[in-house]
C-alpha positions as CSV (number, residue, x, y, z in Angstrom):
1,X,-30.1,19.9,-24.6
2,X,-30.6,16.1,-24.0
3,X,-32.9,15.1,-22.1
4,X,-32.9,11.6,-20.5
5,X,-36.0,9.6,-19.6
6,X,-35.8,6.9,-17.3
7,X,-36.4,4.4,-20.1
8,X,-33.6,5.5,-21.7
9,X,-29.5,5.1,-21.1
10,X,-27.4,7.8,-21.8
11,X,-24.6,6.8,-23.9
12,X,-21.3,8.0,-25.2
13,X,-22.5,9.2,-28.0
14,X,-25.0,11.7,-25.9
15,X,-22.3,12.6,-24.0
16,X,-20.0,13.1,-26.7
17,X,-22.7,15.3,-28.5
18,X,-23.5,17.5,-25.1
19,X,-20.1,18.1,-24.6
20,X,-18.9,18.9,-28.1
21,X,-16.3,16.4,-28.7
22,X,-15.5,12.9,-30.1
23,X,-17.0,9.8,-28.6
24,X,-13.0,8.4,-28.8
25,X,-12.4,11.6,-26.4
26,X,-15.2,10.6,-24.4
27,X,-14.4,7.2,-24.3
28,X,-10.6,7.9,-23.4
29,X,-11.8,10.1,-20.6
30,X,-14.1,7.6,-18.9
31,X,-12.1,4.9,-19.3
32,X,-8.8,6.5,-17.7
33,X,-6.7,6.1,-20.4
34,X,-3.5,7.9,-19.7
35,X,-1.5,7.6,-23.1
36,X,-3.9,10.9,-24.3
37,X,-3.1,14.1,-24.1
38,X,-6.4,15.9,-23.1
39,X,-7.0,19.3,-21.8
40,X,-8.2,19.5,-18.0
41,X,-10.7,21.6,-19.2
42,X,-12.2,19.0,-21.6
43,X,-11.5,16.1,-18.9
44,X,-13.7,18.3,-16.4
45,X,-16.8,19.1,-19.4
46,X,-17.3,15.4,-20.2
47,X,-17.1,14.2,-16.3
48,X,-19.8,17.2,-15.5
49,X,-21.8,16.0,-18.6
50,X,-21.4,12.5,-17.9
51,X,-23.0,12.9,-14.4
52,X,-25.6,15.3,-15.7
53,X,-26.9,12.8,-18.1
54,X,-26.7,9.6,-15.0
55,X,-24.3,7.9,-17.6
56,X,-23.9,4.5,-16.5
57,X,-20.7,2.6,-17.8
58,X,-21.7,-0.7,-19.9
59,X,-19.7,-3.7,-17.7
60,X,-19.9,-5.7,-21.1
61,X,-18.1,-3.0,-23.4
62,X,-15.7,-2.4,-20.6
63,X,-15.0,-6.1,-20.4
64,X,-14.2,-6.5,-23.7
65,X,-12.5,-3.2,-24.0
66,X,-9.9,-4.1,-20.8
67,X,-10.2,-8.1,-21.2
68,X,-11.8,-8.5,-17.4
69,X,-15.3,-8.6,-15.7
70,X,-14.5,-6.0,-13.3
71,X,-16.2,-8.5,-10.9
72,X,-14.8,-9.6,-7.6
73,X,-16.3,-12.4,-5.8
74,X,-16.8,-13.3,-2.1
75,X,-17.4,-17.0,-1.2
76,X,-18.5,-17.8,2.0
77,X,-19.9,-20.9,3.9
78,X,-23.2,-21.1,5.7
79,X,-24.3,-23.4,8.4
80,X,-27.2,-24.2,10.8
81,X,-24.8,-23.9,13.6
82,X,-23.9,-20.2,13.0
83,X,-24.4,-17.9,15.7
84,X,-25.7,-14.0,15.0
85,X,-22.4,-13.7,16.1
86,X,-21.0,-15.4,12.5
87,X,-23.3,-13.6,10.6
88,X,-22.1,-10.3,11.7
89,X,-18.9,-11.6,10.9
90,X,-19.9,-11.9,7.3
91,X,-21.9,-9.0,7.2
92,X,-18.6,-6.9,7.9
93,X,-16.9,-8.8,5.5
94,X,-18.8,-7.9,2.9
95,X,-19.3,-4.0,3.7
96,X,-15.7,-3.9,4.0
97,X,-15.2,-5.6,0.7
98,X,-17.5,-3.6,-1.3
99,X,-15.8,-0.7,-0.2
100,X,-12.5,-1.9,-1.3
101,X,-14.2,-2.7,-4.8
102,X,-15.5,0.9,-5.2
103,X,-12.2,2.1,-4.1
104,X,-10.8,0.1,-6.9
105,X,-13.6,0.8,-9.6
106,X,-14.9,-3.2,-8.8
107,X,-18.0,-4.7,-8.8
108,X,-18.7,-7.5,-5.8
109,X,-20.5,-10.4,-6.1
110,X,-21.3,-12.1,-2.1
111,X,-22.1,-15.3,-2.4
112,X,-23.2,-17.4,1.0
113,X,-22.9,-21.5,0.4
114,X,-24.3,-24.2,2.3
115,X,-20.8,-25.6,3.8
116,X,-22.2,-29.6,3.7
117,X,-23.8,-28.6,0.0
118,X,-22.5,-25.8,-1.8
119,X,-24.5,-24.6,-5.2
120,X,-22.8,-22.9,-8.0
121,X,-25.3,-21.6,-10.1
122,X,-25.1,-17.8,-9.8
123,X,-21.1,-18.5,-9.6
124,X,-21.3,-20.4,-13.2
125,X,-23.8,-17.6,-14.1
126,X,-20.7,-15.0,-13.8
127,X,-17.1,-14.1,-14.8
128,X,-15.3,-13.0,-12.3
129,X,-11.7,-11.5,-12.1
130,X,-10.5,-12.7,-8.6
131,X,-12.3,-14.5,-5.7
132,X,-11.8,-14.4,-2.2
133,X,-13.1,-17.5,-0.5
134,X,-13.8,-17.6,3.7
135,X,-13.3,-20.6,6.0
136,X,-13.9,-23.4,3.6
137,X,-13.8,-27.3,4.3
138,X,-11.0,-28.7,3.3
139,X,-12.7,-31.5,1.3
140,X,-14.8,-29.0,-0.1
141,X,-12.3,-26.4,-1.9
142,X,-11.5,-28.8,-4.7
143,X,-15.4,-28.8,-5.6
144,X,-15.5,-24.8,-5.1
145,X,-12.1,-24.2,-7.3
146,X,-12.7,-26.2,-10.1
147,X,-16.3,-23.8,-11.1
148,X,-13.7,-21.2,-12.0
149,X,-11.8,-20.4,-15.1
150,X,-8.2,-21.4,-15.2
151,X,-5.7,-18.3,-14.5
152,X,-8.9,-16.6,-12.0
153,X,-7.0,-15.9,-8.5
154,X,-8.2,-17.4,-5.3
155,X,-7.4,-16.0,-2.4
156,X,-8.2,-18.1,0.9
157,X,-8.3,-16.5,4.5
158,X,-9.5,-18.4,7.8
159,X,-8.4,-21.8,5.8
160,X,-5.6,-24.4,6.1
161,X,-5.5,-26.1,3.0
162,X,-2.4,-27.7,1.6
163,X,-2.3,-26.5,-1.9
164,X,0.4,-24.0,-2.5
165,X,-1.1,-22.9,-5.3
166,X,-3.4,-20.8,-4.1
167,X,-2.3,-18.1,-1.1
168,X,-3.7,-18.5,2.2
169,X,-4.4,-14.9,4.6
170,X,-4.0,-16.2,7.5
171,X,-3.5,-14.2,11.5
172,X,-0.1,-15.6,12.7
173,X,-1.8,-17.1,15.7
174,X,1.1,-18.6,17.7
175,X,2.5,-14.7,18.0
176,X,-0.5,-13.3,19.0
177,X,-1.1,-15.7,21.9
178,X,2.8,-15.3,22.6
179,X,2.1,-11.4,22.5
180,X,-1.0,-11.5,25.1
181,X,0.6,-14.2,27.4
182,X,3.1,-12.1,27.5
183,X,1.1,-8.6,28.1
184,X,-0.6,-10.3,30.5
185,X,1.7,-12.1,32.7
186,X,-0.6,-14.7,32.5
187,X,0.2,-18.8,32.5
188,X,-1.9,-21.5,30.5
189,X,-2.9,-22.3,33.6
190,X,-4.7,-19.3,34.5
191,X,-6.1,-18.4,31.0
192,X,-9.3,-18.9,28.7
193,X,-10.5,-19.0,25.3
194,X,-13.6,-18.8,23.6
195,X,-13.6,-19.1,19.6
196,X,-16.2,-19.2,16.9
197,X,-16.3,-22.7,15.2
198,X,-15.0,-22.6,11.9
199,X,-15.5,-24.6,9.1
200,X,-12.0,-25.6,8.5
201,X,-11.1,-27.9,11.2
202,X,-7.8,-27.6,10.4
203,X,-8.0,-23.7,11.4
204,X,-9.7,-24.5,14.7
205,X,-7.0,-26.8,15.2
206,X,-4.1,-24.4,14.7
207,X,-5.7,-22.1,16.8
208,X,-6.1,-24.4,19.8
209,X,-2.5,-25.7,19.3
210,X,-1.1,-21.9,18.9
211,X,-3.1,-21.2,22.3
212,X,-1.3,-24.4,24.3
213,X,-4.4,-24.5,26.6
214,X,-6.2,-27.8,27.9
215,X,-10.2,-28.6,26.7
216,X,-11.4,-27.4,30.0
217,X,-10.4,-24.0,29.2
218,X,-11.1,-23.9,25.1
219,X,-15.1,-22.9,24.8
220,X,-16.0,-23.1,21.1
221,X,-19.2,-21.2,20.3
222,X,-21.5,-22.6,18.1
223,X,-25.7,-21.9,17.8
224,X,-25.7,-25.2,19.7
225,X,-23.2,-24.5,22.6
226,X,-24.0,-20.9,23.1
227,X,-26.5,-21.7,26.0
228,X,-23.7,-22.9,28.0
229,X,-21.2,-19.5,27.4
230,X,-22.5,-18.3,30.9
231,X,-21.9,-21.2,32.7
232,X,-18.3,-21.3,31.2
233,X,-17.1,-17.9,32.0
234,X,-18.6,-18.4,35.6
235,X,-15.7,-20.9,35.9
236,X,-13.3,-18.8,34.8
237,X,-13.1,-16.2,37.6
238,X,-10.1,-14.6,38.0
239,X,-8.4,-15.7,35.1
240,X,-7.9,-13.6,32.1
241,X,-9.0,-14.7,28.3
242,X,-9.0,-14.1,25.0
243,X,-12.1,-14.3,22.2
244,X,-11.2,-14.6,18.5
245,X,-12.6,-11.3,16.5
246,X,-14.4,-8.6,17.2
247,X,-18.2,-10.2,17.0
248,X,-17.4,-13.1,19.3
249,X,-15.6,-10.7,21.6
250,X,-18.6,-8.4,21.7
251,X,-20.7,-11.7,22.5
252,X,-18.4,-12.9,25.2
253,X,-18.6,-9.1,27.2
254,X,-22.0,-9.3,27.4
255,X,-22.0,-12.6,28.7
256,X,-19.4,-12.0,31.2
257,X,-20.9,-8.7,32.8
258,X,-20.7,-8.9,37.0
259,X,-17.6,-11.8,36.5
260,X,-14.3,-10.9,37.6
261,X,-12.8,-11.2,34.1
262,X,-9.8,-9.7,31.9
263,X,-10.8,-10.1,28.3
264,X,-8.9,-9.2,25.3
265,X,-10.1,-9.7,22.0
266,X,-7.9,-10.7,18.9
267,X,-9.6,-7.8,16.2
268,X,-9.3,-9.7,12.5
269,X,-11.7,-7.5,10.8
270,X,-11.0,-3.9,11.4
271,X,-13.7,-2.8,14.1
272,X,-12.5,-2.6,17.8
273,X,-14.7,0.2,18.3
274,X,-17.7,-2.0,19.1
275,X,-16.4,-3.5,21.7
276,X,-17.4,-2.0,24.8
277,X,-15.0,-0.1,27.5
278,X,-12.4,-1.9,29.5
279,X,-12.2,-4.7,26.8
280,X,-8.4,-5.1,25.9
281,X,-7.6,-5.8,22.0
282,X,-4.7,-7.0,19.3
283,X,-5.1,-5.2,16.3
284,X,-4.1,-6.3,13.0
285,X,-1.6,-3.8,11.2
286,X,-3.9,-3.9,9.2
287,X,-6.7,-1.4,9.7
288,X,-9.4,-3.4,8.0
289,X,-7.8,-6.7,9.1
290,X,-7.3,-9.9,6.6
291,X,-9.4,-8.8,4.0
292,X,-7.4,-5.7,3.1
293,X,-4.6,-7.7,2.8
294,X,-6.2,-10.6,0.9
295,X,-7.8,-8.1,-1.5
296,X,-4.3,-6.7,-2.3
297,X,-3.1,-9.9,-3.0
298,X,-5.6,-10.0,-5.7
299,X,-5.7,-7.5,-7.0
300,X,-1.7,-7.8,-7.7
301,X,-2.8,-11.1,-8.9
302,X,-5.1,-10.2,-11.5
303,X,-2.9,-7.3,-13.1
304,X,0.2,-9.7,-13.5
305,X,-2.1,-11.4,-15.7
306,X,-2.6,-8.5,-18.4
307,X,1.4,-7.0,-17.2
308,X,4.7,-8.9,-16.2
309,X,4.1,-8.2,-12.6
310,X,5.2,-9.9,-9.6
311,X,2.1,-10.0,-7.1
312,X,4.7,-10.9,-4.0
313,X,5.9,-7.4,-4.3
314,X,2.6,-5.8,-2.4
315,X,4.5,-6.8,0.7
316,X,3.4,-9.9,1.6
317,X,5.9,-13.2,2.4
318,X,6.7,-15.5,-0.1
319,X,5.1,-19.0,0.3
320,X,1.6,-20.0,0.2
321,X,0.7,-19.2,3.7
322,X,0.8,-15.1,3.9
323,X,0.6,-14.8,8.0
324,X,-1.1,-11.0,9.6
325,X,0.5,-10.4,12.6
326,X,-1.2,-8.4,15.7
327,X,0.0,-5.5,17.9
């Protein structure tokens, strides 16, 4: 029996020899190839000898062996100005994507980028087979685009950018403020907001305009304005309001404790649960929000590159924009 030092990789070959088959059996088992006919009981020997031995796949044989990196990347910007609130954001951004990637037998790469400066060394450093970039400045995504190869997919979500060659997950804004204005039986008159401020002005924008409130009742949080939250919500008695994802929401309970408040949150990335009791929510029909549906997308995108496949058919509109509705 092999035995496997720490110093050394265990490699088809052992496998191959443990098991008492071909390496080409070995390699069609662990490489899912489904045009073999193989035994389940062989299937099942080389998996259990495979994990026995702490095989680890090569990524630069299986590159070359299925013509992709097997590498997903997430781009997102940093700035002074975030809140703890933002970087939770992210944080759940990324668990959630590297779940999806291990779901999908993906590696992830997380990359953070000064928004006013962005560096694009460990992206040149990399191929990678899709990338989904967050809430980028619009001057900026020409200079963040351009550092991948041709034919890589980019999927966009939190960003207005007029390009429509590259889709955009966005959360259909207008309807969910329709939706809560209606649930509430409230009037812009007696109604709040409170969002994080994003780097694309253009989303904060469409937000504001989706919400048809005035300035006086629009509170954008920032690591700059968040001393003066309290102050705002104590002016907001008896009103009701909404705060944009989960993070913020969770920020704007605590600071609204003892006020005479009805908040709902709009949920974008998938976890309602932390909000505490008594907070109302609009859920995405997606469970883990945009990113389930932007990772779809490209997904779809990357195998109509290698297969004539039509990436509109996971679901999704036609168009650039790809709106998520709430409920």
């Amino acid at each position: 029996m092999i035995e496997v030092s720490g110093l050394k990789k265990a490699t088809m070959k052992d496998i191959a020899r443990e098991a008492k088959v071909s390496v080409a059996t070995v390699s069609y088992i662990l490489n899912n190839v489904n045009n073999q006919v193989i035994k389940d009981e062989t299937r099942c020997r080389v998996l259990e000898t495979a994990k026995r031995l702490n095989y680890i796949p090569s990524l630069t044989a299986r590159s070359l062996a299925k013509g992709n990196s097997g590498m997903v990347a997430l781009l997102f910007n940093r700035s002074e100005r975030d809140g703890l609130w933002r970087k939770m954001y992210y944080g759940m951004l990324a668990e959630r994507a590297e779940t999806l990637c291990k779901q999908a037998g993906l590696h992830l790469l997380v990359l953070g980028m000064d928004s006013e400066r962005p560096t694009f060394d460990i992206v040149r450093q990399r191929e990678v087979d899709g990338v989904l970039l967050v809430d980028v400045k619009r001057e900026k995504f020409r200079d963040i685009s351009v550092h991948f190869s041709i034919g890589v997919p980019i999927v966009l979500i939190d960003s207005y950018i007029d390009d429509p060659l590259f889709k955009k997950v966005v959360i259909d804004y207008r309807q969910a403020f329709a939706l809560w204005m209606e649930r509430s039986g409230g009037s812009g008159k007696q109604c709040f907001l409170v969002l994080d401020e994003f780097s694309n002005e253009s989303m904060m924008t469409e937000i504001i305009n989706a919400s048809q409130l005035d300035s006086a009742s629009v509170f954008v949080l920032s690591a700059d304005s968040a001393s003066g939250l309290p102050e705002f919500l104590l002016r907001q008695q008896g009103k009701s309001g909404v705060a944009l994802n989960e993070f913020v929401g969770l920020f704007v309970a605590n600071a609204s404790q003892g006020l005479k408040l009805e908040l709902t949150v709009f949920c974008t990335i998938g976890c309602p649960e932390i909000l505490p009791p008594g907070v109302r929510t609009l859920r995405t029909e997606e469970d883990g929000g945009q990113l389930d549906v932007a990772f779809r997308i490209m997904r779809s995108m990357v195998e109509s590159k290698h297969k004539d496949v039509d990436y509109l058919a996971v679901g999704t509109e036609s168009g650039s924009y790809v709106p998520i509705s709430l409920k």
